[in-house]
N, C-alpha and C positions, 0 to 999 in steps of 0.2 A: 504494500500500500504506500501511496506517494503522500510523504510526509505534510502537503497541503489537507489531504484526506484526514492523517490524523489528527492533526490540530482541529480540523472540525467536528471530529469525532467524539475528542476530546470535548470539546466546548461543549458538545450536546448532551454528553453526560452530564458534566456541571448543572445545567439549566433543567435535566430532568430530574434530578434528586433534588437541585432545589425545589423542584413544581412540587414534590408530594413530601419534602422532608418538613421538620417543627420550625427550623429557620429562615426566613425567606431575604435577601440581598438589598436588606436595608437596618440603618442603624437601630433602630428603634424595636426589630425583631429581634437584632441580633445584642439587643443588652438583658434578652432572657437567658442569657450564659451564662454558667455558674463555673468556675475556677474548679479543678478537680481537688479531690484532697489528697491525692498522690502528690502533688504539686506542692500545695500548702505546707507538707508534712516532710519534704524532702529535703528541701534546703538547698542541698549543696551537689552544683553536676558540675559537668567535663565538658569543656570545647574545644573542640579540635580545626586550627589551620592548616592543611595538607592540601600540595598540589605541584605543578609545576613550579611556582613561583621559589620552592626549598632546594631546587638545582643552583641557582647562581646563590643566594641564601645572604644575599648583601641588602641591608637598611630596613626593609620590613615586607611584608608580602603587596606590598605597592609598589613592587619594583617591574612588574607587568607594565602600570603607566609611567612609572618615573622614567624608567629606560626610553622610553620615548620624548622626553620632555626635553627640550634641548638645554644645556645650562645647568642642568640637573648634574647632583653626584654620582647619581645612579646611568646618568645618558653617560659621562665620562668614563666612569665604571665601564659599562657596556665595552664600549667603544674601545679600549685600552684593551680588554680581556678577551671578548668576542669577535668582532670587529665592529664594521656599520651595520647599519639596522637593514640595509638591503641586504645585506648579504646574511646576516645570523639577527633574526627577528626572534621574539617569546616564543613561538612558536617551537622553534629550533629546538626549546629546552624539553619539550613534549618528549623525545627519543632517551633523553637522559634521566627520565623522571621512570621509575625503574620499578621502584618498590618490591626487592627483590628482597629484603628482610621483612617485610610486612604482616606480621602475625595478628590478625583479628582478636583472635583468643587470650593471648598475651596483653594486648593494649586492655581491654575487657576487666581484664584479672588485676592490673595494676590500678585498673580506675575503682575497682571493688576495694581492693588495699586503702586507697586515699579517704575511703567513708564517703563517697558522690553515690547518689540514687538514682542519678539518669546522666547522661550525655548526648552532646549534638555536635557531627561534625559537618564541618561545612560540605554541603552538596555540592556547590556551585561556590564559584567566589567571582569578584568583580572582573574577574579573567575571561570570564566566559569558556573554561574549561569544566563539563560535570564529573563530578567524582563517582558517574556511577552508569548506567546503561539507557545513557537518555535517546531516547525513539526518535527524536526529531533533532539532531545532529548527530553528524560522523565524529565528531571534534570531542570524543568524553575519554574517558578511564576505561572505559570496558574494549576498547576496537583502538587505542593508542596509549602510548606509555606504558604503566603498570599491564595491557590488558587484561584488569580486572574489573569485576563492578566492586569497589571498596564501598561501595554504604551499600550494600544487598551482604558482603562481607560481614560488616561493624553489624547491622542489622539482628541477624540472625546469631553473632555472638554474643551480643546483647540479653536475646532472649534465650541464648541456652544458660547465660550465666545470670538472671533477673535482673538486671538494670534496664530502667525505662529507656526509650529510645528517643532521639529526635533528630532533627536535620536543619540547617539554616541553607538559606537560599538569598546571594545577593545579585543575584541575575540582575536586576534592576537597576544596577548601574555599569551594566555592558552598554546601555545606551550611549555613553560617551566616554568609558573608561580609557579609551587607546584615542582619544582627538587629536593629543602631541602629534601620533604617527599619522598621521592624513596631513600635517603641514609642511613634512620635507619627503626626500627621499626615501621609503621605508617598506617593510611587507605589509603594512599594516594599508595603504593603497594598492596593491593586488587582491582584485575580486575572489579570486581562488581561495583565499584567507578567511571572507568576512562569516565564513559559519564561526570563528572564534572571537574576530575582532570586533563582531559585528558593527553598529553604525557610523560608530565615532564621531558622534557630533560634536561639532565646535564647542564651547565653553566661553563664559567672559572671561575678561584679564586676568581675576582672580583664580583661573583653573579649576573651580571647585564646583561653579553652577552653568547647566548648559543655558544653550540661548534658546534651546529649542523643549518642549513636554516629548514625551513619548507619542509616536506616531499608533495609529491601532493597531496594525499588522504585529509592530512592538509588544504591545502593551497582551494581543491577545495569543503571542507565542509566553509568555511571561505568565500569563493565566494554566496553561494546555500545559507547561511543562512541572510546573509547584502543581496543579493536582494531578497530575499523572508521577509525582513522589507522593502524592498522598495515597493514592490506590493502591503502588507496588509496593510499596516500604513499610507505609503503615505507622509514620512514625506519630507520636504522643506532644512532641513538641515541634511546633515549627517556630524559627526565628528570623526574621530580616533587617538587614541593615535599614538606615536612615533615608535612602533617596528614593523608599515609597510613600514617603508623607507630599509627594508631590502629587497635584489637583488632577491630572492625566489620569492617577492609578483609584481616586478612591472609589468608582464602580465598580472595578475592578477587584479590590478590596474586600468590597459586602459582598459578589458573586464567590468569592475564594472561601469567606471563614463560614456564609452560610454554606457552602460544599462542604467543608473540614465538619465543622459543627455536627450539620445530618450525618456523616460520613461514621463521624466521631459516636454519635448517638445508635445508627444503625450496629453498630460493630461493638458497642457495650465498653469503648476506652475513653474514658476522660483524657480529654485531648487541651491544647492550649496552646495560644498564638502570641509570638512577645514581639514587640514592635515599639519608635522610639519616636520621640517627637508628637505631633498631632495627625500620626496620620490613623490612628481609630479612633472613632469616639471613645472617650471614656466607658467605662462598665462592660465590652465588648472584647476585650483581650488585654494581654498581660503585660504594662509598661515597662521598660527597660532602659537602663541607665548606662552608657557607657564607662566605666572607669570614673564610676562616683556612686555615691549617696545620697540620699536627704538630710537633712537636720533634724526632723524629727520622724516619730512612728507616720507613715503614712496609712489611712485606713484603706486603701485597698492595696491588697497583694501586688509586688512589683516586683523586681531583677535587677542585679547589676550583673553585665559584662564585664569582666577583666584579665587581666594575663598575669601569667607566672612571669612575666618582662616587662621590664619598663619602656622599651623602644621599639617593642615588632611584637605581632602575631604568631607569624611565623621561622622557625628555622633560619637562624640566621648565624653568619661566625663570631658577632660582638653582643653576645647576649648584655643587659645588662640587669641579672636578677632582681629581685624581691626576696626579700627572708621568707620561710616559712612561716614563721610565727608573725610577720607583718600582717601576710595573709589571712593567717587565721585573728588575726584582731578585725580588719577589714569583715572578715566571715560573722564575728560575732556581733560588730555593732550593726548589719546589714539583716541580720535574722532579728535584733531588737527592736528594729524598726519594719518588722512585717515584710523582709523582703527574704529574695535567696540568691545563691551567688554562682555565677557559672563563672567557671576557671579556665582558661583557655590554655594548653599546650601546645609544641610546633612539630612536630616527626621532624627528624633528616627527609632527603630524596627518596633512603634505600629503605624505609620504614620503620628504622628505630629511632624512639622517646630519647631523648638529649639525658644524659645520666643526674646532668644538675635537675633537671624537670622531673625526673624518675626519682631522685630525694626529697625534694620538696612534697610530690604530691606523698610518698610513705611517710614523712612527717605530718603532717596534716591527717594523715589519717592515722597514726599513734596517737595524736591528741584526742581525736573525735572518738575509739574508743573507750576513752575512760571520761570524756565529758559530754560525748552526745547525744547524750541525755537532756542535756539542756540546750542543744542546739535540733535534733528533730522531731517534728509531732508539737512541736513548742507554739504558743502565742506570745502578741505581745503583752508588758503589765500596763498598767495606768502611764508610768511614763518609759522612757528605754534606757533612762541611765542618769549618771550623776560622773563629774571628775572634768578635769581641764583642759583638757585634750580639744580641741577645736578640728570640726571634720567640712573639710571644706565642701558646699553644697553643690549639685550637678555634675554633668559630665565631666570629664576630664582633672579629676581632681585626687583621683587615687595615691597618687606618691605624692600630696602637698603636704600634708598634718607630718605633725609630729609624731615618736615614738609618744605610745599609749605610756600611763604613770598605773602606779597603784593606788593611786584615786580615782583610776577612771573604772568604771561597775556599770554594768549591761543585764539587763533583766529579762527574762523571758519566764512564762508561765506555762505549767501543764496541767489540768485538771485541779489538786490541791497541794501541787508544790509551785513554791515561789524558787526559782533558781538566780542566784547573783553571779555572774564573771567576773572575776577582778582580773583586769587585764594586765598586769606586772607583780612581781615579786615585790612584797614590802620588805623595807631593809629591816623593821624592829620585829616585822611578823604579825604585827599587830593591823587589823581591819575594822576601819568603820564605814558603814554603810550607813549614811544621814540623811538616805531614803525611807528608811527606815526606822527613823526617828520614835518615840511612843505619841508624838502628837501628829506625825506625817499618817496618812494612806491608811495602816492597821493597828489595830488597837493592842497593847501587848498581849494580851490574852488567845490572840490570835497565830501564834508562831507557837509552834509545839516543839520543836526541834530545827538544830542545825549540824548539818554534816558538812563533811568535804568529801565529793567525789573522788574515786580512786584510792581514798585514806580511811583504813578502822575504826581508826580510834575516836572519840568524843572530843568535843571541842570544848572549852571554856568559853562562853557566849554572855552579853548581857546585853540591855537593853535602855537606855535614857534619851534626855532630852536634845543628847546629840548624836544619837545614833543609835546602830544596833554593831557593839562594837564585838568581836570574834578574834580570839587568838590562836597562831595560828601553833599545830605540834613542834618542836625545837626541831622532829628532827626531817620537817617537811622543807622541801624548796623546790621552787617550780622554775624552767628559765622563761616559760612565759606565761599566760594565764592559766587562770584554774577556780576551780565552781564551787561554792555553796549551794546547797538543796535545803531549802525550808519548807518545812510540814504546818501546814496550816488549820488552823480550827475556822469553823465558819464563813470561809472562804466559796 
């Protein structure tokens, strides 16, 4: 069947599950949604950046357009190492992109290790290469490179070893991701190409907004390919980048999550869509925050994106980490405020986890054993915390704050335990929590006990006008947070 066929095919399915399913392709049906409680309850997944872009593995997985950008470190880069862009284009790196150590199983088993409940890796990236056996281009993983389908792979390892599954799709900005290479000499102007490079629309000055919306033909191969990953894969999460909040995509939008949705309903999986900026209504899918926070608890369920690196996504040779225990401070005030935190890692080309990334995520999951208890299944409390620590609001804000003190305390509730984090080691040992005050929030009658996670023994505890102060055993030390569990009366 010629691929015009199946994109029509495609669409008609859409439109026929929407005619008889609960949700119909507008906002107002579609804020009968309700957030799964797999979701709620999980916390903390895996994201994975993998593709061709981990072959050159220079500045970050936007080295697809920077390579074309003239003036760029990444075009000089290029140019010095590979040659011109006519002659060795992104394209080029397709044959070296190998994934000849590539263990589904393996990756699977190490994401169980770190304590994450689901993962999503990238289906697609702004490359316009798919990572997996997509019907309406020659241009994927399964027929070039690896010839695999790696998320029909990730998928199905997934579900032999229980972790949810998801996929992110940023198809949505092949619209103009490669527009550098249409203004000089490059592959990226050979028609033969444009199933990869597809349109490459111009862009203003600033490189970052086109001058043009998505054309339909666009907009409706964008549609036909995201749920035709929703039929074959099946996955529980779907996530996309930021350049679908533009005014082109939002019919496009309600036609896709009423699909997901009915999809989601007919097949008995709580499913769920995370997206950034404005481009869903409120109450209709799950917000996400790029490499930040809010300031305070937000009342509806949200997300941050972030990575185990400071400077890339992906695979790169100048990583610049993050501590483990950074992360997991970022993890705890991000579940205190009603969110959950997807972690992003980068593979090499040949399929193996970068070993600093294979230690971090085993640390983070030695912690999450003995303290995630108060990190999953958890709500927020009346407030999320207390201590000095200032967490700077919005995207892009993840590495600004300072290292957490032991004054800084993140609360999170479960049925009738009250759980405090104290995010650092106190030098005297000694903790007060002045949230906790006998005139703040609970009356003292109302705490029946206090323990420390991972530790036996009973704690010395009291309770006054300036706190609920806890001492902690001589021969306890944590080098980064660690949890009180309080039992509550009339709670």
């Amino acid at each position: 069947m010629s691929v015009d066929r199946l994109l029509a095919e495609q669409l008609r399915k859409i439109d026929d599950v929407n005619r008889e399913g609960t949700f119909a392709a507008n906002w107002n049906s579609l804020r009968q949604y309700s957030i799964p409680s797999w979701y709620e309850d999980a916390k903390f997944g895996i994201f994975i950046h993998w593709g061709p872009y981990s072959v050159p593995a220079f500045e970050s997985e936007w080295y697809a357009r920077q390579m074309y950008q003239e003036g760029s470190r990444a075009f000089q880069h290029h140019v010095a190492t590979y040659g011109t862009q006519n002659k060795f284009g992104y394209k080029d790196f397709i044959p070296m992109f190998k994934a000849e150590k590539f263990d589904a199983d393996e990756w699977v088993s190490l994401f169980k290790q770190s304590g994450a409940k689901f993962f999503v890796p990238v289906a697609e990236h702004h490359d316009g290469f798919p990572m997996y056996d997509c019907p309406f281009t020659d241009w994927n993983a399964a027929r070039m490179g690896p010839k695999r389908d790696v998320i029909r792979e990730l998928a199905d390892a997934a579900r032999r070893q229980h972790l949810v599954f998801g996929v992110s799709s940023h198809r949505a900005e092949n619209w103009w991701f490669y527009n550098g290479g249409a203004a000089f000499d490059s592959d990226v102007l050979d028609p033969r190409n444009a199933g990869l490079y597809g349109p490459a629309q111009p862009c203003h000055p600033n490189n970052w907004v086109p001058a043009t919306q998505p054309n339909e033909p666009f907009l409706e191969d964008w549609l036909a390919r995201t749920s035709d990953l929703i039929e074959r894969y099946e996955p529980q999460l779907l996530w996309f980048d930021w350049w679908i909040s533009q005014p082109a995509f939002k019919p496009y939008l309600q036609r896709l999550a009423a699909y997901y949705y009915n999809i989601g309903r007919e097949r008995s999986r709580g499913v769920a869509i995370n997206y950034k900026d404005d481009a869903f209504a409120e109450g209709t899918a799950v917000f996400d925050i790029e490499r930040g926070q809010p300031l305070d608890i937000r009342p509806l369920f949200w997300q941050t994106d972030t990575s185990v690196s400071q400077n890339s996504w992906s695979y790169i040779s100048d990583h610049k980490y993050k501590t483990a225990d950074s992360i997991i401070g970022d993890l705890i005030d991000i579940v205190s405020k009603n969110g959950a935190m997807l972690l992003n890692i980068g593979p090499r080309a040949d399929g193996t986890i970068p070993e600093e990334e294979q230690a971090i995520l085993r640390q983070i999951g030695q912690w999450l054993a003995i303290n995630g208890e108060a990190i999953y299944s958890t709500r927020p409390w009346k407030v999320f915390g207390e201590g000095p620590t200032r967490i700077g609001s919005g995207s892009f804000s993840d590495t600004k704050r300072s290292a957490f003190t032991s004054r800084d305390i993140r609360f999170t509730v479960k049925n009738d335990r009250l759980y405090a984090i104290v995010l650092a080691m106190p030098e005297d040992g000694k903790v007060v929590i002045r949230s906790l005050s006998n005139c703040l929030y609970l009356h003292p009658e109302q705490i029946e006990s206090v323990e420390l996670l991972g530790h036996p023994r009973g704690l010395d505890w009291s309770r006054g006008e300036d706190g609920l102060t806890i001492q902690l055993p001589p021969e306890f030390s944590a080098q980064g947070a660690f949890t009180f569990r309080m039992i509550r009366f009339g709670s």
